[in-house]
C-alpha positions in Angstrom: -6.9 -26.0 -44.4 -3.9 -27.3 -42.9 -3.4 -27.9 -38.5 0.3 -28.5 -37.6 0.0 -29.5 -34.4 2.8 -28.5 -31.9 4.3 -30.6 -30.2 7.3 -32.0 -27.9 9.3 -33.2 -30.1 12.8 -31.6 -29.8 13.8 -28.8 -31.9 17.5 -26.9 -32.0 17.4 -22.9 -32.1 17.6 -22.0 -35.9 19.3 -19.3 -37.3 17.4 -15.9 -37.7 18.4 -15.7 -41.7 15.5 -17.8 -43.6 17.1 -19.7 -46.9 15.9 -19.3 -49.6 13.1 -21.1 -51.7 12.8 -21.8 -55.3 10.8 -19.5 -57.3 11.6 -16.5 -54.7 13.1 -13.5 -55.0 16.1 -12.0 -52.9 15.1 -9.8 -50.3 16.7 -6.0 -50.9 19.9 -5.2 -48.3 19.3 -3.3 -45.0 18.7 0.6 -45.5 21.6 2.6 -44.5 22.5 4.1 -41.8 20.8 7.4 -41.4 23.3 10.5 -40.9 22.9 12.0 -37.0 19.6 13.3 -36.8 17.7 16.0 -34.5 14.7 14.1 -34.2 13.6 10.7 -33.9 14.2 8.2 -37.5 11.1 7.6 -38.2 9.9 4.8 -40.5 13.1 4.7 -42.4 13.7 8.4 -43.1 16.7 10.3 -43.3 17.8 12.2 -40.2 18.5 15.7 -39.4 22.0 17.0 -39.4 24.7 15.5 -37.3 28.5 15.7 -37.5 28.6 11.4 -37.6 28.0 9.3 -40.8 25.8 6.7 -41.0 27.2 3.1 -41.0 26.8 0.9 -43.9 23.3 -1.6 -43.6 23.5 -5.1 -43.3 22.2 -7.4 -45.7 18.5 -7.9 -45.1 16.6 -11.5 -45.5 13.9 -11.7 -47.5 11.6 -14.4 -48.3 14.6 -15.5 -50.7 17.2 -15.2 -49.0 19.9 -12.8 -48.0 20.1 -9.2 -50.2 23.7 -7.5 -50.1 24.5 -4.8 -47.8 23.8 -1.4 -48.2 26.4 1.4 -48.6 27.5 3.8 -46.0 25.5 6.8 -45.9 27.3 10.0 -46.0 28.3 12.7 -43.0 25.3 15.0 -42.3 26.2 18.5 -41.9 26.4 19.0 -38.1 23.2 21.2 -36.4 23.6 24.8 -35.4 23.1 25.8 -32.1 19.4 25.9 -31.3 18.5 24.7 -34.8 17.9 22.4 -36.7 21.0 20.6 -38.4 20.9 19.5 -41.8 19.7 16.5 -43.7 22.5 13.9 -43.9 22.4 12.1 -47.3 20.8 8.1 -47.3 23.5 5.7 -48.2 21.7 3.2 -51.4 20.1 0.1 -50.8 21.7 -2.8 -51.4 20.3 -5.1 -54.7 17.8 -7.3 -54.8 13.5 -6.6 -53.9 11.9 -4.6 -51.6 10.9 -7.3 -48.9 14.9 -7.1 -47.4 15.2 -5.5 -44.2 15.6 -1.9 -43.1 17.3 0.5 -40.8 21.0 0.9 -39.7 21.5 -2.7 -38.3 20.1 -4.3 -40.9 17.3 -6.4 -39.1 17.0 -9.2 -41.5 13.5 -8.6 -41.5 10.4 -7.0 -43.5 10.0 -5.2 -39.9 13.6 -3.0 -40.3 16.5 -3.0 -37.6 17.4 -0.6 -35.2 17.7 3.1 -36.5 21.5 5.0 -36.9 21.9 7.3 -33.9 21.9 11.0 -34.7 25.0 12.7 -33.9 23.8 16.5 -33.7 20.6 17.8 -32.0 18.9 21.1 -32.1 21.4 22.4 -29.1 24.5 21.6 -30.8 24.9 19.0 -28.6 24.3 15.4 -28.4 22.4 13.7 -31.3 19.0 12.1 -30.9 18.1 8.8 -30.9 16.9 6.8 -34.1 13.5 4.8 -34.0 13.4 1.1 -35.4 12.8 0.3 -38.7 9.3 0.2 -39.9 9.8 -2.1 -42.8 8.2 0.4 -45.1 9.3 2.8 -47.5 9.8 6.6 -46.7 6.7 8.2 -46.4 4.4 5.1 -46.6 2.3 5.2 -43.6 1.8 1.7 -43.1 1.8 0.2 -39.6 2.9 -3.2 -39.6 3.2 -4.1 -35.7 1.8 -2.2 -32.3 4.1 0.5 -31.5 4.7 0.8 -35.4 8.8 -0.5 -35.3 10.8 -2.8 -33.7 11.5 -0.9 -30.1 8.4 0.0 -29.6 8.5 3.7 -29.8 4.9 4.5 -30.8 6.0 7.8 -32.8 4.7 8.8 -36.2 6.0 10.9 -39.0 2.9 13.2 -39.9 3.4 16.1 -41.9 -0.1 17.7 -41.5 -0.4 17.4 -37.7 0.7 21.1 -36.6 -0.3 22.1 -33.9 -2.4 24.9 -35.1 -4.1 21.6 -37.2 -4.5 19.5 -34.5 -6.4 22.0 -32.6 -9.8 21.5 -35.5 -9.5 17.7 -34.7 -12.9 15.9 -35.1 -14.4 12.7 -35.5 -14.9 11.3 -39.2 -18.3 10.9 -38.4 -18.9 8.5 -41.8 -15.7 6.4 -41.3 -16.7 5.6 -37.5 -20.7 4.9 -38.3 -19.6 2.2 -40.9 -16.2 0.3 -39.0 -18.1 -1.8 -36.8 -16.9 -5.4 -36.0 -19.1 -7.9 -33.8 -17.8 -8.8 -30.2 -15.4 -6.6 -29.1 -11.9 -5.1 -28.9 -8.7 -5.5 -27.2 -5.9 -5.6 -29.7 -4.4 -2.1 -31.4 -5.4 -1.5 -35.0 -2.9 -1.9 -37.7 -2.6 -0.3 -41.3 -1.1 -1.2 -44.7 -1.2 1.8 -47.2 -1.3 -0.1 -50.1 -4.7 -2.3 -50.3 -5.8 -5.3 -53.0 -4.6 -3.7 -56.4 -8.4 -4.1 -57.8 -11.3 -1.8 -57.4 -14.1 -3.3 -54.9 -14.5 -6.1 -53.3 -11.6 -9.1 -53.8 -13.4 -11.3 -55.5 -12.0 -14.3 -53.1 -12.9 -12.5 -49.6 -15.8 -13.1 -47.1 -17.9 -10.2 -45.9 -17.3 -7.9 -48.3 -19.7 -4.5 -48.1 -16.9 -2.2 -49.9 -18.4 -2.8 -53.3 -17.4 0.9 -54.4 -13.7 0.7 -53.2 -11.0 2.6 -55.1 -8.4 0.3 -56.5 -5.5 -0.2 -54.1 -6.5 2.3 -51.1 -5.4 1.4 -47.7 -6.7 -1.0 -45.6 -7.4 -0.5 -41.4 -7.0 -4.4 -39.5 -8.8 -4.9 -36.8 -8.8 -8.7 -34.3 -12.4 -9.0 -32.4 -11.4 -11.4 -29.4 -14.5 -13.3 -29.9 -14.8 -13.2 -33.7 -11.9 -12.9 -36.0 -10.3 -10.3 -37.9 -11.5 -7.6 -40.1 -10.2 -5.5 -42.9 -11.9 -2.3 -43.2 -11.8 -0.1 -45.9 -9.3 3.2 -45.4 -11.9 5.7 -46.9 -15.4 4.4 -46.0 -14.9 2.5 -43.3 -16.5 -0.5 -44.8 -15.6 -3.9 -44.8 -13.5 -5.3 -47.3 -13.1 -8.8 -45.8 -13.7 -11.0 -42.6 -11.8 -13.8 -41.5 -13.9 -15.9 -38.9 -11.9 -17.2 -36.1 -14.1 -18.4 -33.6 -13.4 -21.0 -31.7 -15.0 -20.7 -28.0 -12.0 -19.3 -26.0 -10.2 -15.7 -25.1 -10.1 -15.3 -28.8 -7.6 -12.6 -30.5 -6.4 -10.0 -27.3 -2.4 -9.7 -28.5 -1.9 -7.5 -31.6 -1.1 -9.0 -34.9 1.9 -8.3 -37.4 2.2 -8.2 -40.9 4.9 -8.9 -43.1 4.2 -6.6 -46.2 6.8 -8.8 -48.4 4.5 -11.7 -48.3 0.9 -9.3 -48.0 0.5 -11.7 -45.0 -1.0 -10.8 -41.6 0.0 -13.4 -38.6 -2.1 -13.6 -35.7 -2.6 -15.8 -32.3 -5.7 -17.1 -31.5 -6.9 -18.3 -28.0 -9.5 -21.1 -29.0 -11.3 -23.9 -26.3 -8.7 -25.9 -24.7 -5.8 -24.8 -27.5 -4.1 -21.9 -29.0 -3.9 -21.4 -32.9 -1.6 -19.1 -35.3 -2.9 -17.8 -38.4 -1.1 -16.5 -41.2 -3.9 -14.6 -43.1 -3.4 -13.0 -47.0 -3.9 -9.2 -46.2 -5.2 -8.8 -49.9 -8.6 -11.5 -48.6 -8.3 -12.7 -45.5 -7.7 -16.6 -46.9 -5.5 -18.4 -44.8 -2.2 -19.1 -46.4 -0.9 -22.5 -47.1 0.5 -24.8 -44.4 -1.3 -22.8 -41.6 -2.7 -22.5 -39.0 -0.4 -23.9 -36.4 -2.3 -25.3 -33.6 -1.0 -25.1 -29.9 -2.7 -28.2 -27.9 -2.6 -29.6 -24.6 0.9 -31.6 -25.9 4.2 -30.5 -25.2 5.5 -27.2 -26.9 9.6 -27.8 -26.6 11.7 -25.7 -25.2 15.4 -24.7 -25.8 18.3 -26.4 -24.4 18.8 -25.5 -21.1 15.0 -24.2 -20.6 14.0 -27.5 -19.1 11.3 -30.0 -19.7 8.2 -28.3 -19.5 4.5 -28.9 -21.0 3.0 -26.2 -22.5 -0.3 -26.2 -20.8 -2.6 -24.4 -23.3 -6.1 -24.5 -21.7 -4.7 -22.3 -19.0 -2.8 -19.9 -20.9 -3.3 -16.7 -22.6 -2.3 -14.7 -24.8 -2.2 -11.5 -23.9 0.6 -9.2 -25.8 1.0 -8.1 -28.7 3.1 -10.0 -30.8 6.6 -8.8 -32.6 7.9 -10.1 -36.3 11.8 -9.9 -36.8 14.1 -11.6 -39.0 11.4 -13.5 -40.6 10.6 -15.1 -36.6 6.8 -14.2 -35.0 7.2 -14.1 -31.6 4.0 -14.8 -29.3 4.3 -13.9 -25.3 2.2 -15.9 -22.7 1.3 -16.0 -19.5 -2.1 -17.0 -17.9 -6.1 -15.9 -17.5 -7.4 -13.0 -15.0 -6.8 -13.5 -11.5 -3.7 -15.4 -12.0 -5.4 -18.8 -11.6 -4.2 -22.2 -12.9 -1.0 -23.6 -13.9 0.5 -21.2 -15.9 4.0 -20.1 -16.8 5.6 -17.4 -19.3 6.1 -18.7 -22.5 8.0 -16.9 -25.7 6.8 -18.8 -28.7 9.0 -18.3 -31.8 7.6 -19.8 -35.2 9.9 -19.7 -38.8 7.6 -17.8 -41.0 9.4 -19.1 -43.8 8.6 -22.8 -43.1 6.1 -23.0 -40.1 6.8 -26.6 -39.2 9.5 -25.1 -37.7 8.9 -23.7 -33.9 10.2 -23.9 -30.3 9.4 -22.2 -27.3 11.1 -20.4 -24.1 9.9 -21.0 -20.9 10.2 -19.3 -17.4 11.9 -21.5 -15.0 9.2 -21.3 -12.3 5.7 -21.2 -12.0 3.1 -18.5 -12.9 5.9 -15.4 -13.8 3.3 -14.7 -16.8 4.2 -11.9 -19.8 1.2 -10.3 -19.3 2.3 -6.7 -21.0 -0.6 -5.7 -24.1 2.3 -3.8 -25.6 4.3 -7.0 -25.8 8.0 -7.1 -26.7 10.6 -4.3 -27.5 13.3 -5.4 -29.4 17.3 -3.9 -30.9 16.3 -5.2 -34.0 18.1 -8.6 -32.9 17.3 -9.7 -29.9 13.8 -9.1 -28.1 13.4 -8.1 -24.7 10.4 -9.8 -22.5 9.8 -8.7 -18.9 7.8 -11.2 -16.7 5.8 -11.3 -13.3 5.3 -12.4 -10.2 6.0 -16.0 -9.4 6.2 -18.1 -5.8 10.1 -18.4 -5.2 11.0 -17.8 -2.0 14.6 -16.2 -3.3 16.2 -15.1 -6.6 17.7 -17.9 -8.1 18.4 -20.0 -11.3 15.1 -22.1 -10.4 13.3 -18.8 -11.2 12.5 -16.0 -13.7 10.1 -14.2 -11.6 10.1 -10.1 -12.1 12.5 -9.9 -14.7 13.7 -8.8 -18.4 15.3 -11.1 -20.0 16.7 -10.9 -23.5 16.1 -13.8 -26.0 17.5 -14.2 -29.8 16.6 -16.2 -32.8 14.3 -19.1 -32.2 14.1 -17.9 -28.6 17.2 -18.5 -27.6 18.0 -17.3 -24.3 22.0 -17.5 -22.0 21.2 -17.1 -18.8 24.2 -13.8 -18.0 24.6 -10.6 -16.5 23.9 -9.2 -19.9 20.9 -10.8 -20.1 18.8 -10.6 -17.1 17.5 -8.4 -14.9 15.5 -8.0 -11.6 15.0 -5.5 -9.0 15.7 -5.1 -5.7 12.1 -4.3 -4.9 11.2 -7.9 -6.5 10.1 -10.0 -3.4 7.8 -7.3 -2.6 6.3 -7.0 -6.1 5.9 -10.7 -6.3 4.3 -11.3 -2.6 2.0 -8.2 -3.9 0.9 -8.9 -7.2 2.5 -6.0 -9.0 3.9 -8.1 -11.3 6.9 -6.4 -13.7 5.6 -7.8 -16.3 2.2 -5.8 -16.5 4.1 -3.3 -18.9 5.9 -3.2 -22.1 9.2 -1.8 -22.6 11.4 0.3 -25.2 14.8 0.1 -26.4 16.2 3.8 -26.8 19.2 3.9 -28.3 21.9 6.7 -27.8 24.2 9.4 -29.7 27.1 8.2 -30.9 30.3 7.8 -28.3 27.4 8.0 -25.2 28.1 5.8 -22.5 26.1 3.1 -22.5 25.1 2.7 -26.6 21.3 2.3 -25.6 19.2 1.8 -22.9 15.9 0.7 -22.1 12.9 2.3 -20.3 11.0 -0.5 -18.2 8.1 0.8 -16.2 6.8 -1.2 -13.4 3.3 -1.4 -12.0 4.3 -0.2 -8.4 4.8 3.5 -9.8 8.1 2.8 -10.9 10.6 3.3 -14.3 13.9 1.5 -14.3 16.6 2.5 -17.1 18.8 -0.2 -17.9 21.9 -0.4 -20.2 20.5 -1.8 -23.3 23.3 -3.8 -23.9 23.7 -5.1 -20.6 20.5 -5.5 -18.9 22.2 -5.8 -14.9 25.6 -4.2 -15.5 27.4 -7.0 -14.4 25.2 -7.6 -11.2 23.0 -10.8 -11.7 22.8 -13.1 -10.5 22.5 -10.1 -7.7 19.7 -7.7 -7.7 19.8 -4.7 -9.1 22.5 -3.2 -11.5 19.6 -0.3 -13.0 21.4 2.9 -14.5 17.7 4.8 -12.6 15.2 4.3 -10.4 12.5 6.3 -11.2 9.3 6.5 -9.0 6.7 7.8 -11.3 3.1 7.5 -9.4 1.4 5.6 -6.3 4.3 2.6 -4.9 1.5 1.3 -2.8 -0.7 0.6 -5.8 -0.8 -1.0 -9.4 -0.6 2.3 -10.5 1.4 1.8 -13.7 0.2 0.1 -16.8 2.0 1.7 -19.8 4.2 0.7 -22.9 6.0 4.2 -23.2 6.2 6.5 -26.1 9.7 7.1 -27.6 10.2 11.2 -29.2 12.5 13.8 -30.4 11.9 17.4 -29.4 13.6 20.7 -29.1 14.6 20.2 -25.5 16.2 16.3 -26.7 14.8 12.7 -26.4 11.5 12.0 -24.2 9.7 9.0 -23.4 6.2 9.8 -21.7 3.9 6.8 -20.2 0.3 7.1 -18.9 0.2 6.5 -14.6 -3.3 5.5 -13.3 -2.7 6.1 -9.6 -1.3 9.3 -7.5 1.6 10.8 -9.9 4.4 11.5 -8.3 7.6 13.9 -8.5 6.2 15.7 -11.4 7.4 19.0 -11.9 4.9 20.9 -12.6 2.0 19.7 -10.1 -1.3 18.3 -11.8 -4.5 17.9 -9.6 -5.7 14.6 -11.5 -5.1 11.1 -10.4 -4.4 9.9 -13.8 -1.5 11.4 -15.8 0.7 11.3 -19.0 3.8 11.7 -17.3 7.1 12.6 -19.9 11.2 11.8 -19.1 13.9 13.3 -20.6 17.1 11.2 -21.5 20.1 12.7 -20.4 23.1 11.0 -22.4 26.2 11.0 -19.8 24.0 12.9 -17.5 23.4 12.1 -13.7 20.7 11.2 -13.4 20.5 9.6 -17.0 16.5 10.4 -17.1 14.5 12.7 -14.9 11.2 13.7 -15.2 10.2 16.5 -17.6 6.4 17.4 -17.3 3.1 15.7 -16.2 -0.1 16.1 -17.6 -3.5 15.4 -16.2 -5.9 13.2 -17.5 -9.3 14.2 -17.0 -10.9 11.4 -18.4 -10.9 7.4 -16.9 -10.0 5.1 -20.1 -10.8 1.7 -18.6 -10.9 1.7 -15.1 -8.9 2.8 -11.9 -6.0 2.1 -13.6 -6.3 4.1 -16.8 -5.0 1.7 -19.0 -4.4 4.4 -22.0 -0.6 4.1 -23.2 0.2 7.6 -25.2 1.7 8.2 -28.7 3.8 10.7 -30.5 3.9 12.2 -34.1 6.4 15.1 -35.5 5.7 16.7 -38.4 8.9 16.0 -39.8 10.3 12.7 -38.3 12.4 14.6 -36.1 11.5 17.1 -33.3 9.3 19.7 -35.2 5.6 20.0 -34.0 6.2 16.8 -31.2 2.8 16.1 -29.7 1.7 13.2 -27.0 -1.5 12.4 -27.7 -4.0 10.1 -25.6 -7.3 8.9 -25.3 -8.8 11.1 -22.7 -11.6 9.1 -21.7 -13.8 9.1 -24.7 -12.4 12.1 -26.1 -9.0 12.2 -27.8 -6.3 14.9 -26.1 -2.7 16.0 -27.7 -0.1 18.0 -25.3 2.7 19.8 -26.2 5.7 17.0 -26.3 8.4 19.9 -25.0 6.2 21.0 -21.9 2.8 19.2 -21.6 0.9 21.8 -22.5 -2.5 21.1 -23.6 -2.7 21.7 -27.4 -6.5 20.2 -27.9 -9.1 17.8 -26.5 -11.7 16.9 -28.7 -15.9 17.7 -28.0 -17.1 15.5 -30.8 -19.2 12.3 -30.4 -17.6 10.1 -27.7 -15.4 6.9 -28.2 -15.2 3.9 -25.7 -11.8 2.5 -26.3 -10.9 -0.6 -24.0 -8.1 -1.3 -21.4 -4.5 -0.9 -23.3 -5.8 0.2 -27.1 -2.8 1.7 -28.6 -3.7 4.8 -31.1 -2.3 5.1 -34.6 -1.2 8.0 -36.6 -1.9 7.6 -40.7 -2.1 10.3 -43.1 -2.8 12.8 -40.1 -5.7 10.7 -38.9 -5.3 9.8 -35.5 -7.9 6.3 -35.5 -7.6 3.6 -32.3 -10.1 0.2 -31.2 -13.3 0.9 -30.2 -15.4 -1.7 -28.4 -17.7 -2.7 -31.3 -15.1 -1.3 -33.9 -12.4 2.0 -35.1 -12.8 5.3 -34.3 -10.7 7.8 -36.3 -10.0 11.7 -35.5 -8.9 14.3 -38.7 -9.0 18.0 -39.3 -12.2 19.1 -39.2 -13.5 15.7 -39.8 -14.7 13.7 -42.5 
């Protein structure tokens, strides 16, 4: 096994295309642009009709090299009022194999780009909003990264999940008995469809109980934080392999990615006095060659212009889950419980094509931690990282302290308007510790012709949700303050009442993004007598306000602690607005609402799941399945 040791020696931003090495293949061009859709774009599927046509795809990058564009996809036939429009017709992929990248932008990436933006909706009216690409073919239910594509929109296309089926929800009772894992849980599960072509155990893995196995069924992933990563069988629930990655520190607590053109799964490790990455065959769990990286108490270097700062491992952690575009893993970082040491927020970016190649972005004062679980959202170029509270005394250049900032490439990062924000509210977040950075965001973007292209919903522990124009952050107003399209407050300002990464849907009433509120929601529209809440917004393309609150729901349960650290999902039964549900973990019992209205659709009374602070659920061939603290725990009709 191979260590690369990081360290300070200099290294220039690279470019986000990998070349390509001898004996590869080229990776297939970008999917086309979807026609306008009603619904959400869901992993890679053709919208719902819409008067626009989809724009041609971008080459995508494979582990070869660059695939040719794909055509233009056709005009889909514009919606009715109050119906549903038509399908629009895909535009062809470009040439080459499958491992290019996906999605109307093209991403570069197994992981997809950004998804076409519909141009008609249900009402006749504006078009809804396309997810990321998903890197997987349509209907493959794999799950490559937490929030299952690039902008972190946590919706799933699942054709069986009615609502009428939702409501006979129970636990698979054998599935849940057998996916244990030892020490416990705090990364999201992830899911690859197609498993290790051979029946049974792979004859190279450790750990193995899955002797019976059918030959190339699906595979569940799940990182303990104190004992490496497991691969448990899609079925049964047994193991199929375990990769040991002890090492005596915080262990694995971001989740991983997985790059299905390679069958690799990468991973960050918090070991004793160091950090590791791991790039781990998906097919065995053998690490692959050249890896792991290991992240020591040298120098990590930073970017032009970031400064000269040591990367001061021991006393940093890796909290958030990571993100894989354009062949680049990014890893976020900011520092232990408590906010003690010296600590800083770091954005680690590694070339997955030849990982001696690395570099790091660094905030430009101290502490101002990424401390988000869900990690980064991303356009399907750039990625967008929010940070937290630091010790500056005023908002300047010398400091990154409550902000989103967008970085590209090898973290890359041009300190403008464009690309920064903060608050006005940020001296009292920061002297309060209510950091910014406690949540994850998501990139939304808009119909065609709306005004701005995209924006992006960024909660905020204080009880607030500030919509920015995607593609540019302050509007012109940094170094200033402010420069937010909204200001929404969403629960308890007086509290750290807001620990989320939202939930990005298509319904009959237009696009939503609902979050999870832990303390005292507030200006909900219909009033809920709970302290916890699933709270839902409602984009408003060249509306005033842009977002406003659509429903609240309340939360019976506690998932966690005070805070109720339970971020919601979505599916549709059709990848658009049909049958949109919210679901969430309701304490130990699993709850879906209504994604128009709130409404409560079904709360499960089966045996109980303890799911830790921040577990992201999944959707997967209408299983709903999410971290437990010894192991999975997975939901179906009826049960299994």
């Amino acid at each position: 096994m191979i260590k690369r040791l990081l360290t300070g020696t200099a290294l220039l931003a690279l470019s986000c295309a990998s070349s390509g090495q001898p004996g590869n293949t080229a990776g297939s061009g970008g999917a086309t642009g979807a026609a306008g859709m009603a619904g959400s774009g869901g992993s890679q599927q053709t919208g719902a009709g819409g008067s626009a046509a989809g724009s041609a795809g971008k080459g995508g990058t494979g582990p070869g090299g660059a695939g040719s564009a794909g055509l233009a996809g056709t005009a889909g036939t514009s919606g009715a009022a109050g119906g549903s429009g038509k399908s629009g017709t895909a535009g062809s992929t470009g040439g080459g194999s499958p491992t290019g990248g996906a999605g109307a932008t093209g991403g570069g990436s197994p992981t997809g780009g950004a998804g076409a933006t519909g141009g008609g909706s249900p009402t006749g009216g504006a078009g809804a909003t396309g997810s990321g690409g998903t890197g997987v073919a349509p209907g493959d239910q794999s799950v490559l990264q937490r929030g299952h594509d690039l902008m972190r929109h946590a919706t799933f296309t699942e054709p069986a999940l009615t609502k009428t089926v939702a409501a006979t929800m129970a636990p698979d009772a054998t599935f849940n008995a057998n996916a244990k894992l030892s020490g416990g849980m705090q990364s999201s599960v992830l899911y690859l469809q197609s498993g290790p072509a051979a029946a049974g155990c792979p004859a190279t893995a450790t750990g193995c109980l899955a002797k019976a196995r059918t030959a190339g069924a699906g595979l569940f992933f799940a990182a303990s934080h104190t004992n490496g990563v497991y691969a448990f069988d899609e079925t049964t629930g047994l193991v199929v392999w375990h990769a040991g990655l002890s090492g005596g520190g915080d262990g694995v607590r971001g989740t991983p990615s997985i790059d299905p053109g390679t069958r690799t799964l990468f991973v960050a490790l918090g070991a004793s006095g160091h950090h590791e990455v791991h790039a781990l065959s998906v097919d065995d769990g053998t690490e692959r060659a050249g890896w792991p990286l290991m992240l020591s108490g040298s120098n990590l270097s930073t970017n032009p212009g970031t400064g000269s700062v040591s990367f001061n491992s021991p006393q940093q952690n890796e909290h958030g889950a990571t993100l894989l575009l354009n062949n680049i893993f990014y890893v976020p970082f900011g520092g232990e419980i408590g906010d003690g040491g010296t600590y800083r927020g770091w954005v680690v970016a590694i070339d997955i094509t030849n990982p001696t190649k690395f570099v790091g972005w660094v905030t430009a004062g101290g502490s101002e931690g990424i401390w988000a679980h869900g990690g980064f959202a991303s356009d399907g170029t750039s990625v967008f990282a929010v940070t937290g509270n630091g010790h500056a005394g005023s908002h300047t250049a010398a400091t990154d302290a409550e902000e989103v900032v967008r970085l590209s490439g090898m973290a890359s990062f041009t300190r403008t308007a464009a690309n920064v924000y903060y608050p006005g509210a940020w001296q009292g977040m920061d002297g309060s510790d209510k950091d910014f950075g406690s949540s994850t965001p998501a990139y939304v973007p808009l119909p065609a012709g709306s005004a701005p292209a995209a924006i992006l919903v960024a909660p905020a522990k204080p009880g607030h949700v500030y919509i920015l124009d995607g593609t540019n952050l302050s509007s012109g107003k940094y170094p200033s303050a402010g420069g937010e399209l909204a200001d929404l407050t969403v629960a308890d300002t007086s509290a750290e009442s807001v620990y989320t990464s939202p939930t990005v849907y298509n319904s009959a009433s237009g696009i939503h993004a609902a979050i999870n509120v832990g303390q005292g929601p507030a200006n909900c529209p219909n009033k809920v007598q709970s302290s916890h809440a699933i709270i839902s917004l409602l984009v408003q393309p060249g509306g005033t306000p842009i977002v406003k609150e659509a429903w609240c729901a309340p939360v019976a349960g506690n998932t966690g602690d005070v805070h109720q650290n339970g971020p919601p999902i979505s599916t549709t039964t059709d990848g658009n607005a049909a049958n949109a549900m919210v679901w969430f973990m309701n304490g130990a019992q699993l709850s879906a609402v209504d994604g128009d209205t709130g409404a409560a659709v079904f709360t499960t009374n089966g045996a109980g799941c303890s799911t830790p602070n921040m577990s992201f659920p999944i959707a997967v061939n209408g299983r709903i399945v999410v971290a437990s603290g010894g192991g999975l725990c997975s939901w179906s009709p009826g049960g299994r």
